[in-house]
C-alpha positions as CSV (number, residue, x, y, z in Angstrom):
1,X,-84.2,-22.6,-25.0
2,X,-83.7,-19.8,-22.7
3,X,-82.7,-22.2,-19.6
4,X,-79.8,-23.3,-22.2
5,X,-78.7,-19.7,-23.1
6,X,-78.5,-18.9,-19.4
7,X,-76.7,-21.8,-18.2
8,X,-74.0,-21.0,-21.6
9,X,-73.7,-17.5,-20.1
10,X,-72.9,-18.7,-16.9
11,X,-70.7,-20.9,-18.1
12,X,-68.9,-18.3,-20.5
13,X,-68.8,-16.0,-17.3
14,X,-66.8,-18.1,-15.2
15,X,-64.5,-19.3,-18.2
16,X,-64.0,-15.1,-18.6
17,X,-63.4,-14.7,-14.8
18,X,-61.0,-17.6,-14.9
19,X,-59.0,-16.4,-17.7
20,X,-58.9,-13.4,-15.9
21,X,-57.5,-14.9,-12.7
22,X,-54.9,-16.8,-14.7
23,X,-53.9,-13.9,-16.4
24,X,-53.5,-11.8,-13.1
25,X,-51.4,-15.2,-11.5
26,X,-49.1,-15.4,-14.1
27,X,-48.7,-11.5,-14.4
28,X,-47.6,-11.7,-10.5
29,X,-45.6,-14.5,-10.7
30,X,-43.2,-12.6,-13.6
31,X,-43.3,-9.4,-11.5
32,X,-42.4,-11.8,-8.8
33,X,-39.5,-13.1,-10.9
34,X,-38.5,-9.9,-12.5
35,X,-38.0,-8.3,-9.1
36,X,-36.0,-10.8,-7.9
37,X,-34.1,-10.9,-11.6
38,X,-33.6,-7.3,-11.2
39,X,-32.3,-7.2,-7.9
40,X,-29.3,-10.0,-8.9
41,X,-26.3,-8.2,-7.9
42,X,-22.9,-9.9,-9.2
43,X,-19.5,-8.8,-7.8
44,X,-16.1,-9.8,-8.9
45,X,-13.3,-10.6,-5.8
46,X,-10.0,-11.1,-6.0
47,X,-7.4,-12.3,-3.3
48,X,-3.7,-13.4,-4.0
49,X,-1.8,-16.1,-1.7
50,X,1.0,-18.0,-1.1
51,X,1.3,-21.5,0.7
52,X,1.8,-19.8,4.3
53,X,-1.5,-17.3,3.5
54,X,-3.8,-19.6,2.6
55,X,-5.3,-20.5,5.3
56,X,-6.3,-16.8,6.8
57,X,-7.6,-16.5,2.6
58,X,-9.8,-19.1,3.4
59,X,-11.5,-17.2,6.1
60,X,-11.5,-14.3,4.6
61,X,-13.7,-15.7,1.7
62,X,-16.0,-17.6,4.4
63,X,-16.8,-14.1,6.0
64,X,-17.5,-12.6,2.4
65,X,-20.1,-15.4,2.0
66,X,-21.6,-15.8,5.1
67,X,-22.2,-12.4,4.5
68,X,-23.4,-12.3,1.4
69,X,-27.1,-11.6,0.3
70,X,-28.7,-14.7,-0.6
71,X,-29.4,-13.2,-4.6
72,X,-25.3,-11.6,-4.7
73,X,-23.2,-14.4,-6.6
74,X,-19.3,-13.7,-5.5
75,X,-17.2,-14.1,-8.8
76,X,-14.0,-15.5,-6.7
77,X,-10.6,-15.4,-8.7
78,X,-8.0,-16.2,-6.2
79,X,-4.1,-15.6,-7.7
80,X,-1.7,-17.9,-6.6
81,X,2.1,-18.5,-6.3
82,X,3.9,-21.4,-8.0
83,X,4.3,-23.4,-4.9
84,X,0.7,-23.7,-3.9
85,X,0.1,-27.2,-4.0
86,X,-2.8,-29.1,-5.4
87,X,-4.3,-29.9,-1.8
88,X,-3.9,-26.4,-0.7
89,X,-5.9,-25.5,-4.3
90,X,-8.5,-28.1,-3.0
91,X,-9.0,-26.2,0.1
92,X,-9.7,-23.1,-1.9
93,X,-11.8,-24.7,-4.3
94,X,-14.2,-26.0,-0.9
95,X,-15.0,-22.4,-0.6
96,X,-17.1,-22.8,-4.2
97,X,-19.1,-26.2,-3.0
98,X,-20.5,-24.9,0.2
99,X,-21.8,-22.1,-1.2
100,X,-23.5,-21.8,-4.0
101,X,-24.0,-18.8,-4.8
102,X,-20.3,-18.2,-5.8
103,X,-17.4,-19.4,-8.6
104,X,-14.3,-20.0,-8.5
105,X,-11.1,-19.1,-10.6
106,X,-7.6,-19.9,-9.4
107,X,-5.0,-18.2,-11.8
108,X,-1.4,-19.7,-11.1
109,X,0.8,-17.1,-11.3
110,X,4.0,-18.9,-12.2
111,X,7.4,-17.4,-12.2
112,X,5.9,-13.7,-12.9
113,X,7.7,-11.1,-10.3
114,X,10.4,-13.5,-9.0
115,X,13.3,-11.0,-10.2
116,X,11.3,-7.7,-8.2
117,X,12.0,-6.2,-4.8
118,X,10.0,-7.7,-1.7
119,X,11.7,-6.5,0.8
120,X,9.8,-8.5,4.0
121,X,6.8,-9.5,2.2
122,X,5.2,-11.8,-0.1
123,X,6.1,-12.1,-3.5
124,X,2.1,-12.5,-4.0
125,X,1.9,-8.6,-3.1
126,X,2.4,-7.9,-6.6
127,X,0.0,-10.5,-8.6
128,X,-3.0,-7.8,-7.9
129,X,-1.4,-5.2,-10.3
130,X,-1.9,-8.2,-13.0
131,X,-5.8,-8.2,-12.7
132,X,-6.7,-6.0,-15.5
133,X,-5.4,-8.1,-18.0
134,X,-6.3,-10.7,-15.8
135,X,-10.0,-10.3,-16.1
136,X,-9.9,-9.1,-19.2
137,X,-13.8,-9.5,-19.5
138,X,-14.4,-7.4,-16.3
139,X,-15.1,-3.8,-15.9
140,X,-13.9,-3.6,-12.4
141,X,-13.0,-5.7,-8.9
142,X,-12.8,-6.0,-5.4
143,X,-9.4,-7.1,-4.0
144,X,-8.9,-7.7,-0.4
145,X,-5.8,-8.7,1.6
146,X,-5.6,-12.3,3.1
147,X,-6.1,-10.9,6.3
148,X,-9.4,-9.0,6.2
149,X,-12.9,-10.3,7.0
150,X,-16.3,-8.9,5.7
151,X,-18.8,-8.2,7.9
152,X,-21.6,-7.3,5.4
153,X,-23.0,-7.9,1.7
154,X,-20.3,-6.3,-0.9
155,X,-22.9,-4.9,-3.9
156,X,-23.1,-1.3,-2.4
157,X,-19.0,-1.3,-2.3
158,X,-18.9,-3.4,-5.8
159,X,-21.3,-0.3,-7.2
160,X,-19.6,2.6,-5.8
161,X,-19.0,5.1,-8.8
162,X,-15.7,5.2,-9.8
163,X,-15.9,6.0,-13.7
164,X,-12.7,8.6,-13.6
165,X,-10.6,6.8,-11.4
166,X,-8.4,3.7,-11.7
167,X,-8.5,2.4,-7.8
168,X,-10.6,3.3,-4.6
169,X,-9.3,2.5,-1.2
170,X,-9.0,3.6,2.3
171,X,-6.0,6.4,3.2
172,X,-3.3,4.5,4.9
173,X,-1.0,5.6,7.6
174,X,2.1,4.0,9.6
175,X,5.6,5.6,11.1
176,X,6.4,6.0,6.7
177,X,2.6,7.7,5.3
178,X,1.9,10.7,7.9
179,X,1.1,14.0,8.0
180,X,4.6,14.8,8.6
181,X,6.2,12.1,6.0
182,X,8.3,13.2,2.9
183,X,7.6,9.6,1.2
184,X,5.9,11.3,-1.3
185,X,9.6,12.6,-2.7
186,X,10.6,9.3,-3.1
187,X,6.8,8.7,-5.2
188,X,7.6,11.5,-7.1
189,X,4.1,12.7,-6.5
190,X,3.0,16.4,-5.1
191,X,1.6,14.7,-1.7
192,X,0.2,11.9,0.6
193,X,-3.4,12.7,0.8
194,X,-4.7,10.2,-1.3
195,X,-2.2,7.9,-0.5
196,X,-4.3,4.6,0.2
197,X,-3.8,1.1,1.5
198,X,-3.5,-1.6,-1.0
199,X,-4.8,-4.3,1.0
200,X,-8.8,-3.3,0.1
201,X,-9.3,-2.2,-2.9
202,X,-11.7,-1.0,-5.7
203,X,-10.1,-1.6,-9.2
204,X,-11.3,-0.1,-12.7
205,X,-10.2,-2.4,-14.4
206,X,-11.4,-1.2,-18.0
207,X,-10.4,2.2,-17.6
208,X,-6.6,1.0,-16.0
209,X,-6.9,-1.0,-19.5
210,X,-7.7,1.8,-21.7
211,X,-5.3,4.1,-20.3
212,X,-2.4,1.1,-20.3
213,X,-1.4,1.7,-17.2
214,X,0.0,-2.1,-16.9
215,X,3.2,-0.5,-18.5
216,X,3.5,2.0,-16.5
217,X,3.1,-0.2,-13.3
218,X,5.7,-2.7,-15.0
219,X,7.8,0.6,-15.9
220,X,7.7,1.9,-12.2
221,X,8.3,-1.4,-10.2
222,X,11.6,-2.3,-12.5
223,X,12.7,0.9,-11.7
224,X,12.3,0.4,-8.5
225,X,14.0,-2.9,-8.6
226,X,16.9,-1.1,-9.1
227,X,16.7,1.5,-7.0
228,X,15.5,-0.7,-4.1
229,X,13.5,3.0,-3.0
230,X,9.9,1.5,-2.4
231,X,8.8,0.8,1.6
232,X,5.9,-0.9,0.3
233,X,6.8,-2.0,-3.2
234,X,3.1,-3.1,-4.7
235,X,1.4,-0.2,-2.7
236,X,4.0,2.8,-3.4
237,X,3.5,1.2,-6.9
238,X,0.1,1.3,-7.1
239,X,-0.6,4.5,-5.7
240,X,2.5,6.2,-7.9
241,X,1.0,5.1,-11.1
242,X,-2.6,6.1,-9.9
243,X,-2.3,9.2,-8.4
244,X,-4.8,12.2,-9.5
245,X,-7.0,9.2,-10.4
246,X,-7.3,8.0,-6.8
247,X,-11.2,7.6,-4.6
248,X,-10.6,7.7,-1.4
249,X,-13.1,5.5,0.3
250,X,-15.2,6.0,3.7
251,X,-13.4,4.3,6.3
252,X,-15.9,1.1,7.2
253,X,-14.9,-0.1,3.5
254,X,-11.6,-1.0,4.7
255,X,-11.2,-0.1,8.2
256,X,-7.2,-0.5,9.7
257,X,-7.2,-2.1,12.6
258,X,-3.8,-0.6,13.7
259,X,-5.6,2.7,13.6
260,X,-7.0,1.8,17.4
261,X,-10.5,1.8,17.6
262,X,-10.8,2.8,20.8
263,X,-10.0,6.3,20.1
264,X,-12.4,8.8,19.3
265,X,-11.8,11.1,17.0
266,X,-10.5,13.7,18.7
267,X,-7.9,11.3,20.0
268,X,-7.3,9.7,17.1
269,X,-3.9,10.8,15.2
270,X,-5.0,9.1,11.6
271,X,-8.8,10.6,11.9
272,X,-8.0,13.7,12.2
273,X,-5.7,13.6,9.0
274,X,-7.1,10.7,6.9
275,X,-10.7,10.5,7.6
276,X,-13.7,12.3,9.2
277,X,-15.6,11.8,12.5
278,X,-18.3,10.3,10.4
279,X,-17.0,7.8,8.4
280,X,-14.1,6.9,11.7
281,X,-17.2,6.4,13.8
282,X,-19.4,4.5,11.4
283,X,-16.1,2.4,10.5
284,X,-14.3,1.7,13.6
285,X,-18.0,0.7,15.4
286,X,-19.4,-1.3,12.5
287,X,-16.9,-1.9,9.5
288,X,-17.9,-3.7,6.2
289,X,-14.6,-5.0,5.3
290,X,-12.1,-5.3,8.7
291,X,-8.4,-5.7,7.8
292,X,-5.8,-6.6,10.2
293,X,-3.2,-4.6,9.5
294,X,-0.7,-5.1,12.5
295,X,-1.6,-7.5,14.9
296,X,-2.8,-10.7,13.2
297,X,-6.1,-11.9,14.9
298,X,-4.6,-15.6,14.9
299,X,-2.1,-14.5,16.7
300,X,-3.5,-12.2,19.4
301,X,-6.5,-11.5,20.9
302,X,-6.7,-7.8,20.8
303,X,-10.5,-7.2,20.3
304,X,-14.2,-8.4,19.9
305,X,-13.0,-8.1,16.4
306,X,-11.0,-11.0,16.6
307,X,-13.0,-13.2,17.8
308,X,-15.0,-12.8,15.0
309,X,-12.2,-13.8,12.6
310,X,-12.1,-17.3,14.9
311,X,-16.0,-17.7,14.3
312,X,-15.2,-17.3,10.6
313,X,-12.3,-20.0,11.0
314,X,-14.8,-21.9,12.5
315,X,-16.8,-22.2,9.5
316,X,-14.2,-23.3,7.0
317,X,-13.6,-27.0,5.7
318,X,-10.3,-26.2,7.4
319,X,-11.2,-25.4,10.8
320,X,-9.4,-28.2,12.6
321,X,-5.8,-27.4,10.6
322,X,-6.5,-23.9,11.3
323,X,-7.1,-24.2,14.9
324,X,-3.3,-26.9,15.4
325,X,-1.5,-23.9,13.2
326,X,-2.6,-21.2,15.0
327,X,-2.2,-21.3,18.9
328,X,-2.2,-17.6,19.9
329,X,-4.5,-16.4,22.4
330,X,-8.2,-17.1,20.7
331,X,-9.9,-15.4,23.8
């Protein structure tokens, strides 16, 4: 009798102890998951094309993913002209299969802006002033230019706080925005120093809703239609309506290649006024998001930089077409 209480003892010991280790497995294996639950980071991106822009689009998305942290999923909504054609949507849409740990949404634009000032750009300029009501079930975006590449994972960017301002992007400057420019008269605003380049941006998109400032963007670029006043019709737009409500961001977050990296920044004329020696060391040395303003990288080989672009190309679906439409100098 007491060999048979023994041996039930044992028994009801290890049953205990291996209730206890599958208690402690499955209470690692949701810590395990929760982690990884918690540490999900999704952004929202936008680009805008035309037929001729597609292409550098395409490798401008490729860089965002390669980039990308495995556990980030990239929300893509890509706004396009009327005359993208189905293939050229096909190409986007390739970006979605080989990765997948990103969507796709292409918004055909239609006939919306045909009757508003371009001067030499693209009629497309203007479809990102559209995204709020757009993505009407988003509290904000990233929108990059065609012809930028990221370098590293966007979350950090995508999670900057930006809860009293509309946009966030990098201070722009060209022979127009300076130091010494009077644009701002023609902006109607007190000053340049927020003034920021529209080509990388951070948009709060619920509080540009809240505040309706789609009519006064649609109120200031049909004035302007008339007037024909605007260098940079979406941008002098953009940063006319937003201004007081403006981030300017650290330069590796959109870094201007026409700015001359190369310079220090004592030598540097758009440092000194735009940025600080910090954030123009950090950006020109190691940049997040690189945009070509200036020199297109598939047409010159001006830096390591571009080279970089062409390993991007490289990793397209449309690396052959890219490399027979593009023959500049690919170092």
């Amino acid at each position: 009798m007491k060999i048979k209480m023994l041996k039930s003892r044992k028994a009801l010991g290890i049953f205990t102890m291996l209730l206890a280790l599958i208690a402690v497995t499955s209470l690692s294996v949701w810590m395990v998951r929760g982690k990884g639950a918690k540490n999900n980071s999704e952004i929202c991106v936008a680009y805008s094309t035309d037929e001729n822009y597609l292409l550098p689009t395409l490798v401008a998305m490729t860089s965002l993913m390669e980039n990308a942290n495995k556990n980030t999923f990239c929300k893509f909504t890509v706004l396009i002209s009327d005359g993208v054609s189905e293939e050229a949507q096909e190409k986007i849409k390739s970006v979605g299969k080989k990765y997948s740990n990103c969507s796709i949404n292409i918004v055909n634009m239609g006939q919306q802006f045909d009757s508003s000032e371009v001067r030499c750009w693209s009629r497309a300029m203007y479809y990102r002033l559209n995204l709020p009501e757009i993505l009407k079930d988003e509290k904000r975006c990233i929108y990059l230019d065609g012809d930028t590449i990221v370098r590293k994972d966007l979350s950090e960017m995508f999670n900057l706080d930006m809860s009293n301002y509309y946009i966030a992007g990098v201070r722009d400057i060209n022979s127009i925005i300076n130091k010494d420019s009077d644009h701002y008269k023609i902006l109607e605003i007190p000053n340049l120093n927020s003034y920021v380049c529209s080509g990388v941006l951070i948009m709060n998109l619920e509080k540009m809703r809240n505040d309706n400032l789609d009519k006064t963007l649609e109120e200031i670029i049909k004035e302007n239609d008339v007037k024909k006043t605007f260098i940079f019709p979406d941008q002098d737009a953009l940063n006319k309506a937003c201004y007081g409500h403006i981030f300017t961001l650290p330069f590796k977050y959109g870094a201007l290649a026409h700015t001359g990296f190369e310079y220090s920044y004592k030598d540097s004329e758009y440092a000194q006024w735009a940025s600080n020696k910090k954030d123009w060391d950090e950006g020109r040395k190691d940049p997040v998001v690189l945009h070509f303003t200036g020199e297109k990288p598939w047409n010159k080989n001006y830096s390591s930089f571009c080279q970089e672009w062409w390993k991007y190309a490289d990793l397209t679906e449309s690396k052959s077409e890219i490399h027979e439409r593009y023959s500049g100098d690919k170092g």
